[in-house]
N, C-alpha and C positions, 0 to 999 in steps of 0.2 A: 338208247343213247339219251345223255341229259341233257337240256339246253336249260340257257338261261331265261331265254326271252322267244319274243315270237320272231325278231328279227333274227336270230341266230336259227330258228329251226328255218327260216326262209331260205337261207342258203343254202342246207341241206337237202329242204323240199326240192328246190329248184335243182340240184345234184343229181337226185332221183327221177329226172322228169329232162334227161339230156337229150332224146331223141325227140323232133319233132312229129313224128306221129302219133308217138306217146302224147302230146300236149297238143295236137288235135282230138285224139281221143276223149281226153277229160274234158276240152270246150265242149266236144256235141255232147258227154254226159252232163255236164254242167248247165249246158243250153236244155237239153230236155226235160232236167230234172226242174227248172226254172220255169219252164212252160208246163207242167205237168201243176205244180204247184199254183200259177196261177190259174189255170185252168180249173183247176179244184176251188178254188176261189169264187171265180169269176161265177161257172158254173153249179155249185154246188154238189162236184161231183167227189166223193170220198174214194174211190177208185182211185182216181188221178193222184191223188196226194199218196197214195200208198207206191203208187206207181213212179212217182218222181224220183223217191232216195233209190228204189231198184235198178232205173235205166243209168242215174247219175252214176253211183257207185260200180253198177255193171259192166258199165264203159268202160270206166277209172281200170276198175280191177283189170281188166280183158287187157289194158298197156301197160299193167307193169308185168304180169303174168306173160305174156306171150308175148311182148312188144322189149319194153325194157330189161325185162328178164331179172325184176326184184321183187320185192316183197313192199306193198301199199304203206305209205307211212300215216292210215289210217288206225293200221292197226296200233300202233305204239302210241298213236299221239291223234286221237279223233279230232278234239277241238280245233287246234293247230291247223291240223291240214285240212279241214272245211274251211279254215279261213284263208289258207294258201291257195287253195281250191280259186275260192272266188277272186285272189289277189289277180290270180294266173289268169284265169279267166278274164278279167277288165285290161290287163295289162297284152292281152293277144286281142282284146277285140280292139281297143285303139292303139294296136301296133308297136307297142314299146316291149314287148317281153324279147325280142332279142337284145337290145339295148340293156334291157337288165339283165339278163344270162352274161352278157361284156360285162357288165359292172361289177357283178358278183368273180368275176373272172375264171367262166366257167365257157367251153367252147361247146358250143350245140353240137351235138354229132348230124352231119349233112343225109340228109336219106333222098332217094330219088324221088319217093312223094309221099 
């Protein structure tokens, strides 16, 4: 698919990411791969940095794969969706990403947990 902009691939991203457990998934990859990363940092441990992109992506991948049941839009559009990644991510830790799934006019599909 071609988008124009980053905003246009966000509604899409956000399309591919309807089920909330899908979009718990990608926070704890996102959260580990962030703590992995700075941990490699802080500590100088080069491990950890190699470790970061595998738990982050491995998460991600494990909900679209067996959770949402599509195909990572990593694959088509790396850039984009690292930074959707992280959009998601800030918008679920201070609580507005259902608020945006409503705005985009897209309905979350409800799961029991």
């Amino acid at each position: 698919m071609n988008f124009r902009n980053l905003e246009e691939f966000w509604a899409f991203y956000v399309s591919q990411h309807s089920k909330a457990s899908t979009r718990r998934w990608h926070f704890a990859g996102t959260l580990c791969g962030v703590v992995c990363v700075a941990g490699s940092v802080l500590w100088g441990r080069l491990w950890l940095l190699l470790l970061g992109p595998l738990l982050g992506y491995g998460l991600a991948w494990y909900s679209h794969f067996f959770v949402e049941r599509n195909a990572p839009a990593t694959f088509g559009h790396p850039l984009w969706s690292l930074l959707c990644d992280f959009k998601m991510f800030a918008l679920m830790l201070s609580g507005r990403m259902d608020r945006e799934i409503k705005r985009l006019g897209k309905r979350p599909v409800l799961q029991p947990f």
